[in-house]
C-alpha positions as CSV (number, residue, x, y, z in Angstrom):
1,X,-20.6,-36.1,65.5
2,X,-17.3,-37.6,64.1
3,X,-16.8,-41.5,63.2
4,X,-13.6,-42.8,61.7
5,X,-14.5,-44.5,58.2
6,X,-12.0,-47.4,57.7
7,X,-11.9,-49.6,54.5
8,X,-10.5,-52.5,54.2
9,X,-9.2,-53.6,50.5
10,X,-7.8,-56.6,49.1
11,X,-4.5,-54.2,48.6
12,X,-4.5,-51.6,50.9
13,X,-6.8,-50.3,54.3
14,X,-7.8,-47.0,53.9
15,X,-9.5,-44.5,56.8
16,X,-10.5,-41.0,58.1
17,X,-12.5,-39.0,60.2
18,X,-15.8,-38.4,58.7
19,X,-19.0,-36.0,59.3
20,X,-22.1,-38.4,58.7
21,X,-24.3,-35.8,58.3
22,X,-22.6,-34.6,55.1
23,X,-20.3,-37.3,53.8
24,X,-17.5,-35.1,54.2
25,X,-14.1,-36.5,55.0
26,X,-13.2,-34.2,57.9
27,X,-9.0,-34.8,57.2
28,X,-6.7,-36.6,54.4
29,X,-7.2,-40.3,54.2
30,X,-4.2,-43.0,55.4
31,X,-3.9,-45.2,53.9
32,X,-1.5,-48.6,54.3
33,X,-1.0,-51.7,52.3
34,X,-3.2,-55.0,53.5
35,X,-0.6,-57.2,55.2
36,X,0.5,-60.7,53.3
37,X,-0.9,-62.9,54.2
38,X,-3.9,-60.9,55.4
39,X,-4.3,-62.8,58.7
40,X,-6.5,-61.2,61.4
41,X,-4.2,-60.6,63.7
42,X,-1.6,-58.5,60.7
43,X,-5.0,-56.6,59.7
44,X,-6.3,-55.6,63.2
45,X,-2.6,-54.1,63.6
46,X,-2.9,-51.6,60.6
47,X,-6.8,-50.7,62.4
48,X,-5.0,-50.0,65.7
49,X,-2.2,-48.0,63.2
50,X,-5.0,-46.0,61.8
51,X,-6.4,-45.2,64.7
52,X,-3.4,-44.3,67.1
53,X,-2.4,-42.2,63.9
54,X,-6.1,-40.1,64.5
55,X,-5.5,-40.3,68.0
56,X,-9.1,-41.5,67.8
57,X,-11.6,-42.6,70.9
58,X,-14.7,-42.2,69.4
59,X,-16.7,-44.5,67.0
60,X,-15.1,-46.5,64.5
61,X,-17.3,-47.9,61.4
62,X,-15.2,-50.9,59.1
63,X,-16.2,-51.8,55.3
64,X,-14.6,-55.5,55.3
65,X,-14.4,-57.7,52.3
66,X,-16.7,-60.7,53.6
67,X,-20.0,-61.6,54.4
68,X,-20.8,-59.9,57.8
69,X,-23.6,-61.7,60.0
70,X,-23.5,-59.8,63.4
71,X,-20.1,-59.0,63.3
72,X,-18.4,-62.1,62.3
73,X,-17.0,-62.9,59.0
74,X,-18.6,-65.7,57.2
75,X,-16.6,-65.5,54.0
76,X,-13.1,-65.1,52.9
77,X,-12.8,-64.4,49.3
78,X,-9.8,-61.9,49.1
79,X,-8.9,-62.1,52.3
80,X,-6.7,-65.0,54.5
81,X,-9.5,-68.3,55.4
82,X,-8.5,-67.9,59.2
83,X,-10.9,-64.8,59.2
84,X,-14.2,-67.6,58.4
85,X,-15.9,-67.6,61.9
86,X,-13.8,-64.3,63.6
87,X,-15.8,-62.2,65.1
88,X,-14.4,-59.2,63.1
89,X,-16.1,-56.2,65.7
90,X,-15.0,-58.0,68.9
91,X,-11.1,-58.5,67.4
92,X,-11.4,-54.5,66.0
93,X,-12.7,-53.1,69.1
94,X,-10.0,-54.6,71.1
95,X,-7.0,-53.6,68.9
96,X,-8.1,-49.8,68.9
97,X,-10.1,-49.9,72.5
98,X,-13.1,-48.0,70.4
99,X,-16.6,-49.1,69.5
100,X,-16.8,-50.3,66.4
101,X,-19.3,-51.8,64.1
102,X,-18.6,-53.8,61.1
103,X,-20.4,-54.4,57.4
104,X,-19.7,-55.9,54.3
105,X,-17.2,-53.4,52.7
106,X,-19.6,-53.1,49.4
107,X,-22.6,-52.1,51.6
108,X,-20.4,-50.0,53.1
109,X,-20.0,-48.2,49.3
110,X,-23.6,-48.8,48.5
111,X,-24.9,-46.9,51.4
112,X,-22.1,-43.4,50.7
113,X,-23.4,-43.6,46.9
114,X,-27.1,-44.2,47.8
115,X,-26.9,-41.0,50.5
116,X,-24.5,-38.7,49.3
117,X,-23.7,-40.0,45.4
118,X,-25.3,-41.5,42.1
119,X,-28.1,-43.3,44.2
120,X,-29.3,-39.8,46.0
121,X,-33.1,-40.1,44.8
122,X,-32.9,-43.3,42.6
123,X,-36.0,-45.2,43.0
124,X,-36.7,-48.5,42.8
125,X,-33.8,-51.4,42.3
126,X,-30.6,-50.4,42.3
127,X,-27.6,-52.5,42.0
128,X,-23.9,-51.1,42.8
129,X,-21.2,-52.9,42.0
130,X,-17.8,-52.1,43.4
131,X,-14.9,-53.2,40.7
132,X,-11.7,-53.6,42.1
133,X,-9.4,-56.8,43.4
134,X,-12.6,-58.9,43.1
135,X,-16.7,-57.5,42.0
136,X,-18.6,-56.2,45.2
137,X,-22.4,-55.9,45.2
138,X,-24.7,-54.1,46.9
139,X,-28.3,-54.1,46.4
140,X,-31.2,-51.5,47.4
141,X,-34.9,-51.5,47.2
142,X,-36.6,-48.1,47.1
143,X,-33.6,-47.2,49.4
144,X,-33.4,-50.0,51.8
145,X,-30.1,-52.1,51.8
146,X,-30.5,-56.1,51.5
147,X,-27.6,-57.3,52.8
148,X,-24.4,-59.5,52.2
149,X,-25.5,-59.7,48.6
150,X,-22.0,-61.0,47.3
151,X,-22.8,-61.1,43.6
152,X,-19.5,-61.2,42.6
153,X,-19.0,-64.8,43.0
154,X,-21.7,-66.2,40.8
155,X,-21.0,-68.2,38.2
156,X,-20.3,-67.4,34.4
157,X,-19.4,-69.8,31.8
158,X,-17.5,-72.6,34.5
159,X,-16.0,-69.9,36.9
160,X,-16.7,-66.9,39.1
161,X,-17.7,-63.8,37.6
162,X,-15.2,-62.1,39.7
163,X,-12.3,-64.2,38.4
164,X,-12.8,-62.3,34.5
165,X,-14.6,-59.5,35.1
166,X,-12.8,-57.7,38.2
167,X,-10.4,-54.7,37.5
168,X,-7.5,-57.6,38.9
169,X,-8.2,-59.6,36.1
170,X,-8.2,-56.9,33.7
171,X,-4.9,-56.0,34.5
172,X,-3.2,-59.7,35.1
173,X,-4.3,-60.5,31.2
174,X,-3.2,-57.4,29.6
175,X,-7.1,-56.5,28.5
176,X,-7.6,-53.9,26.5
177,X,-10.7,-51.4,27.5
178,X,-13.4,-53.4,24.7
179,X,-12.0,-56.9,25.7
180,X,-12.1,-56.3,29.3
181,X,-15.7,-53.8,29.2
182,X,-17.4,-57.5,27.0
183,X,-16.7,-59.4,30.0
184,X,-18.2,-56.7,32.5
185,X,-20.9,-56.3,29.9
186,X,-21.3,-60.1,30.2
187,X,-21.5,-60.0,34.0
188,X,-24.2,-57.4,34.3
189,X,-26.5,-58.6,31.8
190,X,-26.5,-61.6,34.0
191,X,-27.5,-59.4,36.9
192,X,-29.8,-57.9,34.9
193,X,-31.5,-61.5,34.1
194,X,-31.4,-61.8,37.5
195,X,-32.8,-59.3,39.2
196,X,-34.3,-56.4,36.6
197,X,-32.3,-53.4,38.7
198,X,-33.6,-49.8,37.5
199,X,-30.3,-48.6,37.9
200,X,-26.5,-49.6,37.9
201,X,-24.0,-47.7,39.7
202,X,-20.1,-48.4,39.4
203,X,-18.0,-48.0,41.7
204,X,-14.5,-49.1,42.9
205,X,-11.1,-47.6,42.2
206,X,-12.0,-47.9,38.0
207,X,-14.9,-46.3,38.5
208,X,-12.7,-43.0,37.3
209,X,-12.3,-44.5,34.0
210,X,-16.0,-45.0,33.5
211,X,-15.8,-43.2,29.9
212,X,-13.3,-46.0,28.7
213,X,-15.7,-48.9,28.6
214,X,-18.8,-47.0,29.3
215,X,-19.3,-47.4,25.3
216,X,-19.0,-51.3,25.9
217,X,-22.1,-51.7,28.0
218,X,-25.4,-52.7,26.3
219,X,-28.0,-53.0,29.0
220,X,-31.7,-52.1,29.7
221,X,-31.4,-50.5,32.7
222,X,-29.4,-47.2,33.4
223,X,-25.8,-47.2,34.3
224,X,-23.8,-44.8,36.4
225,X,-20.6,-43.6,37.6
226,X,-20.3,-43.8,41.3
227,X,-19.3,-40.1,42.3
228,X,-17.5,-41.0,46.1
229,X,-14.9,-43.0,43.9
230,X,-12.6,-44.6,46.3
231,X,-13.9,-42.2,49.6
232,X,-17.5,-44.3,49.5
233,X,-16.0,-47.6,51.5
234,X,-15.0,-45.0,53.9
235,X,-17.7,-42.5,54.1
236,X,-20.2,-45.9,54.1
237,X,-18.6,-47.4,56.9
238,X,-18.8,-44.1,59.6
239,X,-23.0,-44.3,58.1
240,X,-22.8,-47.8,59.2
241,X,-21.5,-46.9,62.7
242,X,-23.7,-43.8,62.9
243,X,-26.9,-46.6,62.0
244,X,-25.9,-48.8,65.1
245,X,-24.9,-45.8,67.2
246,X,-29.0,-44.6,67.3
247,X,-30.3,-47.9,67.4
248,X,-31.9,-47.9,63.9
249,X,-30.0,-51.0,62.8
250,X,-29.7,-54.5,64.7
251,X,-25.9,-54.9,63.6
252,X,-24.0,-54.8,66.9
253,X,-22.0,-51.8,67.9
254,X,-19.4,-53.8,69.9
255,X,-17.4,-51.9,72.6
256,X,-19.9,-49.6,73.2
257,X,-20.8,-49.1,77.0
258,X,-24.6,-48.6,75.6
């Protein structure tokens, strides 16, 4: 079985072929810059792009940066506000004529790292956080995914956690490594507070500079370096697809003739 992985980023959308089975990407990755504005109509075109480009007619699994109830986007935090209500799998399946199922995009890197990364045989609570144009979360107990988490947008001291601890921020102010690592520090003690994980994994395109602010974390529980790097949003999403394919998840497979 083969399912085309496709991320979608606040900067760029990124997708290949992938085995579910290992987590193997089965050929290079494309990848193309997220339209501006990132309408839903400009986004489904770089899908269709992707696709055509694989000359792909099989299933198609989509990490997207929103809440994702049944397929349709209920949030819009880096992405354009006309995507609030779209039903993200219907527009997607149209645009590449392929089944495709569609999850929040840090679930999507939750569930590569929990099957295939840092998370293999983690017991217990474990957070991932995905650090990029804004903070993804995604949350498992003893292995099971709880949804839609969005724990990037909580609040810390007057404003969204995402607003001074993503890896946007850091570069827009100019933060060095200690500055920037006592905000994220900040941020995941609040977590913590919140929800006593076992573990932390970290994730997102910075997660390859873990050892520069690694030494700025003080925190109870344990905290890793995501090891899929920027392949888990892709590799996540073909699990997701491969999840609705057999039935063992209600999230809708839409364009599927089963």
């Amino acid at each position: 079985m083969e399912i085309l992985g496709i991320d979608v980023g606040g900067s760029g959308i990124k997708g290949a072929p992938v085995d579910p089975i290992t987590g193997q990407l089965l050929s290079p990755r494309l990848r193309y810059p997220t339209p501006l504005p990132s309408k839903p109509v400009a986004v489904a075109e770089v899908i269709a792009r992707i696709a055509r480009d694989f000359e792909w007619e099989q299933s198609i699994g989509c990490g997207f940066p929103s809440a994702v109830h049944n397929g349709v986007a209920m949030t819009a935090a880096n992405i354009h506000k006309k995507w609030i209500g779209m039903n993200v799998a219907e527009l997607f399946a149209s645009a590449t004529n392929c089944p495709v199922c569609v999850i929040n995009d840090a679930d999507a890197a939750g569930l590569a790292e929990m099957n295939f990364g840092a998370g293999r045989g983690c017991k217990g609570l474990v957070i991932i956080v995905t650090i990029g144009t804004g903070l993804g979360t995604s949350l498992f107990t003893d292995g099971h995914l709880v949804a839609n988490t969005e724990l990037g947008h909580i609040e810390i001291n007057g404003q969204e956690a995402e607003k001074s601890a993503s890896d946007a921020a850091r570069k827009a102010e100019g933060l060095s490594w200690k500055r920037w690592g006592a905000r994220l520090n900040t941020y995941l003690n609040k977590l913590e507070y919140l929800f006593w994980p076992d573990v932390f994994i970290l994730g997102g395109g910075i997660s390859k500079q873990f050892l520069d602010f690694k030494e700025y974390l003080n925190l109870r529980a344990e905290v890793l370096q995501a090891q899929l790097l920027n392949e888990a949003g892709i590799v996540g999403a073909a699990l997701a697809a491969q999840e609705c394919e057999i039935g063992a998840w209600s999230i809708p497979l839409v364009g599927s003739e089963n």
